[in-house]
N, C-alpha and C positions, 0 to 999 in steps of 0.2 A: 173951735171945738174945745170943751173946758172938761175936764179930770172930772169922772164918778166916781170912779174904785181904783183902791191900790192894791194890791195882794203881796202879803208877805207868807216868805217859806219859812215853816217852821224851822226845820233842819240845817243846820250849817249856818243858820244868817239869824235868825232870832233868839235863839239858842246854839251854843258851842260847846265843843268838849263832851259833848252828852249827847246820843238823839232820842227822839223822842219816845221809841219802842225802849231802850236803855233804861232810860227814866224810870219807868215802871215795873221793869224788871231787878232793876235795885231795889224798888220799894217793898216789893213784893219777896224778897231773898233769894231771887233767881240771876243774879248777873254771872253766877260762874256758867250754868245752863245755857246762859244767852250767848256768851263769850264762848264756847264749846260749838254754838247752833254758827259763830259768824267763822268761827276758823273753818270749819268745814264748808261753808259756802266760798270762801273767799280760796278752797283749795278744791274747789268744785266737786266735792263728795254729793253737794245740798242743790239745785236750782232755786234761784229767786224765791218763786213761790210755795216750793219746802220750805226752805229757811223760816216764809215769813208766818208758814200756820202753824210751824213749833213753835217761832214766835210768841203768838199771838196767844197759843195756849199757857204759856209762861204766863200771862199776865190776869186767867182767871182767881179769881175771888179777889182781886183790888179794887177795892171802893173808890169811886174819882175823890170822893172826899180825903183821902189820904194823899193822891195826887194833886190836891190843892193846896190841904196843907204845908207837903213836905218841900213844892215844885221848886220856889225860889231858892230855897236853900241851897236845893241839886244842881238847879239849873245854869246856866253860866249866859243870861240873857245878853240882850245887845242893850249898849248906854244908851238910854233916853229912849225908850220905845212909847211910855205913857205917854209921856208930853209927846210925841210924834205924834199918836194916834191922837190926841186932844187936840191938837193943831188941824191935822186932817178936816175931823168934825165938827171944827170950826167954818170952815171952807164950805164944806157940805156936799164931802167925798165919804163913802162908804170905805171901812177897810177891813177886810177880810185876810185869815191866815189858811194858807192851805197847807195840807200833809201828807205824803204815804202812810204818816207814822197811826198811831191810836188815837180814834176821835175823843176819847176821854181826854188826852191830854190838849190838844188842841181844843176844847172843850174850857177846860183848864184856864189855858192861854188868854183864851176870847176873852173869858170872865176877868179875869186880872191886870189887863191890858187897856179895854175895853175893846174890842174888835166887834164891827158890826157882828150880830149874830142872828141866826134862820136867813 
């Protein structure tokens, strides 16, 4: 049996120090907002799914294109992911990134990375 696809998680393993909903709420000049949305989840005011549709509305009117500009800067990636994924596609394994977080950035990611994409 030979290797089709690897899946990498955005959060915590491709990026560090930042995730991915974070990301865009810095961009956007909502992190004190988001930081406010995670203390009260993490003090159980909020459930999961509260959290994540105040979230989410944090992150209207951000253009992905600002999220691609600005990502690598933000972002705290893992060494050698490019060449990983060139390697991969060498082989003629599919690699995909999956996320909880905002498909704009994961989006992002694909693009940059090169991560199979559709």
């Amino acid at each position: 049996m030979s290797i089709k696809l690897v899946c990498f998680d955005l959060d915590d393993t491709l990026i560090r120090e930042i995730h991915s909903v974070m990301l865009p709420c810095l961009l956007n000049g909502k992190e004190q907002e988001h930081a406010i949305i995670q203390e009260k989840e993490e003090q159980e005011q909020l459930n999961y799914m509260e959290a994540d549709y105040l979230r989410a509305k944090l992150l209207s009117g951000l253009e992905e294109e600002k999220i691609s500009k600005c990502f690598l800067a933000v972002a705290r990636p893992l060494n050698n992911i490019s060449e990983t994924i060139q390697v991969l596609h060498t082989h003629d394994i599919r690699c995909i990134v999956i996320t909880v977080g905002p498909k704009q950035v994961a989006k992002v990611v694909a693009d940059i990375w090169g991560f199979t994409s559709g």
